[in-house]
C-alpha positions as CSV (number, residue, x, y, z in Angstrom):
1,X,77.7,45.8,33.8
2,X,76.5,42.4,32.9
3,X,73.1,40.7,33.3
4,X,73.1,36.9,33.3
5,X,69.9,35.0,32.9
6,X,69.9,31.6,34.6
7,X,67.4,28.9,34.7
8,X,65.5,27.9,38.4
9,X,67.4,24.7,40.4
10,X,70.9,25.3,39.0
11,X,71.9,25.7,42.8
12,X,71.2,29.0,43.6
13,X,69.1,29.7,46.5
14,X,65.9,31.3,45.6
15,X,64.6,34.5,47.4
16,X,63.8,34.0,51.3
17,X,59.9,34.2,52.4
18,X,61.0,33.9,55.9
19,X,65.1,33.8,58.0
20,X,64.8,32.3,61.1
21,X,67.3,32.8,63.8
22,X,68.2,30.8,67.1
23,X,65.8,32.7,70.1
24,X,67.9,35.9,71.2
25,X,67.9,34.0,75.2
26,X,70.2,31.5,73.3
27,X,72.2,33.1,71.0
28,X,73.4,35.4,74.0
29,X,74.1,31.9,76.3
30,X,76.5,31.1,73.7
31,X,78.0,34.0,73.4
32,X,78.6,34.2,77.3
33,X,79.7,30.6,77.3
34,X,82.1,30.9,74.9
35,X,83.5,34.3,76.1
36,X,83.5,32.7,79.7
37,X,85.5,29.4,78.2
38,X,87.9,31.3,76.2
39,X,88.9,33.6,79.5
40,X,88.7,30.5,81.6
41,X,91.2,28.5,79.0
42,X,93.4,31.8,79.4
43,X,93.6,31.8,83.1
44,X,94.4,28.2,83.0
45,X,97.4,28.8,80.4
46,X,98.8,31.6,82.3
47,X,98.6,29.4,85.3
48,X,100.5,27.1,83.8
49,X,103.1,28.9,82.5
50,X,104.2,29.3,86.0
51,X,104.6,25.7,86.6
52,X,105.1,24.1,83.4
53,X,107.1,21.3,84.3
54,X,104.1,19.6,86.7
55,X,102.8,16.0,85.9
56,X,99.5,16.9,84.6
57,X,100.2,20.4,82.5
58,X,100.3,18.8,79.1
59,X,96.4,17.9,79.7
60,X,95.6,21.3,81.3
61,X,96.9,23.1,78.6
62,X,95.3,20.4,75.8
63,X,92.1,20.7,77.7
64,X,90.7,24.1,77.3
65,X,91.7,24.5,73.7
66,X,88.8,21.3,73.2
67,X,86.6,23.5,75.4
68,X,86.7,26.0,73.4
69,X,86.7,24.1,70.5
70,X,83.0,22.9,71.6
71,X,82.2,26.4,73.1
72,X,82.7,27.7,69.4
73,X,80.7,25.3,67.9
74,X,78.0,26.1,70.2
75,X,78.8,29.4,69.1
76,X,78.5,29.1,65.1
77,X,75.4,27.1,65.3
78,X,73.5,29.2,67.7
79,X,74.2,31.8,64.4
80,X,72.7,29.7,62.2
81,X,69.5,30.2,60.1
82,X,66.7,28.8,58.5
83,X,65.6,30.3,55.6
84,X,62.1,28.9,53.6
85,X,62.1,29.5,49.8
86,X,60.0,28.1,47.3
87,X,62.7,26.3,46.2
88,X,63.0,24.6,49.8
89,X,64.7,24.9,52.8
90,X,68.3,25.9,53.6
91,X,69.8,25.8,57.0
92,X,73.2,27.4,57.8
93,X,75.1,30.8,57.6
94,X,75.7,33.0,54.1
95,X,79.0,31.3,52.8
96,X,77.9,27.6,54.5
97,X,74.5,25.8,54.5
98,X,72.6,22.3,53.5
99,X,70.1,23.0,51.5
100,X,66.3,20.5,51.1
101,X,65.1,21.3,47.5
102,X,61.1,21.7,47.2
103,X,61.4,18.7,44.7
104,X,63.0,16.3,47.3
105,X,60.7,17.4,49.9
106,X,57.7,14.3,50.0
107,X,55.6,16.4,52.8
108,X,56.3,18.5,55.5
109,X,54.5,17.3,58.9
110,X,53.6,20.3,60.8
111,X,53.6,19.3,64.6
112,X,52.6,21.4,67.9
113,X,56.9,20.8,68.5
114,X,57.9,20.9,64.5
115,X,58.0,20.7,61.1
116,X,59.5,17.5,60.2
117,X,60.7,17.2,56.4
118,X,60.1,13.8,54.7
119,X,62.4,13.5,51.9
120,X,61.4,11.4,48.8
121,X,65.1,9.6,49.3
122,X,66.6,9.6,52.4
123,X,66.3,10.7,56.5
124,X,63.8,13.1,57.4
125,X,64.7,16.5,58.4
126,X,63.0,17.9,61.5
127,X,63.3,21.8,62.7
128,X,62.2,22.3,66.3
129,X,60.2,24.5,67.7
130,X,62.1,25.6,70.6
131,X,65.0,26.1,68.5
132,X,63.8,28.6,66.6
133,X,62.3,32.2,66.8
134,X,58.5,33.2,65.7
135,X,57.7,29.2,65.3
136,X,54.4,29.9,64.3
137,X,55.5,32.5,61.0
138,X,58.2,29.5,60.1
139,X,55.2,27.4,59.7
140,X,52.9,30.0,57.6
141,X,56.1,30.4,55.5
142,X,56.3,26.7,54.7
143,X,52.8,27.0,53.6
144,X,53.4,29.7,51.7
145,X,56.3,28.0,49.9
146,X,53.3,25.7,48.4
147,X,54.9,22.7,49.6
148,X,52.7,19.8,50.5
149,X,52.2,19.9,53.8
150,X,50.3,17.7,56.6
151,X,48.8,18.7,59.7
152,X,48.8,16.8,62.7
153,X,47.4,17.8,66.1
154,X,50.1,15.8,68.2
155,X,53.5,16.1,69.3
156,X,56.4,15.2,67.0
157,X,57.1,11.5,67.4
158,X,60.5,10.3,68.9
159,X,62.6,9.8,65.7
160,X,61.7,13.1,64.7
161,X,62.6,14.7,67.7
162,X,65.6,13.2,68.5
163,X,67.4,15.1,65.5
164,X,66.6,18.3,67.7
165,X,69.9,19.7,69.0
166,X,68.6,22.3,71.2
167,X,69.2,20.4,74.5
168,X,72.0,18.7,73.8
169,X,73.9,22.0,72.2
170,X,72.7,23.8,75.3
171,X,74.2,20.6,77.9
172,X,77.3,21.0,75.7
173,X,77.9,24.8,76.4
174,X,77.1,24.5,80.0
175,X,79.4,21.7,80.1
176,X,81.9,23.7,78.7
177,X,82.1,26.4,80.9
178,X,82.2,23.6,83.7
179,X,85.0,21.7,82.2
180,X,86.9,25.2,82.3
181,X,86.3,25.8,85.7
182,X,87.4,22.5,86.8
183,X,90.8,22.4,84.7
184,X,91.4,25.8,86.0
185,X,90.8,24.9,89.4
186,X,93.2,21.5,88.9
187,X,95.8,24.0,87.7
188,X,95.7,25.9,90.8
């Protein structure tokens, strides 16, 4: 048994005050999407394995393996979190994350939509609300965290929200699971 004694901001991620996850309404979407994708790109396969030597089956069997490819990245972001730590903010999953120190963090805007992250250097980082569950404690953590923090009684403005994947990862799955059915259906 060893104890190791290391100084604060050598990388290591500081004790959570708050993990937020996707909302449970779209963590289960991507699950179904990507179970439905994967079954759809099987179907597709096993119908064309029957007729292999057709004019289009290179493409139909090319095409659900990048379905599922975008049905699984769905997937692994959906299971991301956002953890806030006095040391800043990480988003990702336990092996894989980005990580906003404290020190690089200029302010964060709090918006009825967000908590944008100005960095001292750089693009600003903004979290959506509709992307993540308990909004409102994600916001008292960031307060917590003692980083400076401005208050403003308006929505987020466009740049800000326009780094909000929500929508888009949502349009993605859906797409998905339609770009299934119709290669399945051109393989029939």
């Amino acid at each position: 048994m060893s104890a190791v004694d290391l100084p604060p901001g050598i990388g290591l991620v500081g004790t959570p005050l708050g993990t937020f996850r996707a909302p449970p309404r779209a963590r289960r979407g991507a699950s179904i999407a990507l179970i439905l994708v994967v079954a759809l790109g099987a179907i597709t396969w096993g119908l064309v394995a029957r007729h292999p030597y057709r004019y289009a089956a290179s493409a139909q069997v090319v095409l659900p393996v990048a379905l599922v490819a975008f049905a699984g990245l769905g997937f692994a972001v959906r299971r991301a979190r956002v953890a806030i730590t006095r040391d800043g903010v990480r988003w990702g999953w336990t092996a894989f994350g980005f990580h906003q120190s404290a020190a690089r963090i200029a302010v964060a805007h709090i918006y009825q939509d967000g908590v944008a992250f100005e960095a001292r250097r750089g693009a600003w980082w903004f979290i959506a609300a509709r992307d993540w569950d308990r909004f409102d404690a994600l916001v008292r953590h960031v307060r917590r965290a003692e980083l400076p923090v401005r208050d403003h009684a308006s929505a987020a403005p466009l740049r800000a929200r326009l780094q909000s994947y929500g929508r888009f990862l949502d349009l993605l799955m859906v797409g998905s699971v339609l770009g299934g059915a119709a290669v399945m259906l051109w393989a029939l």
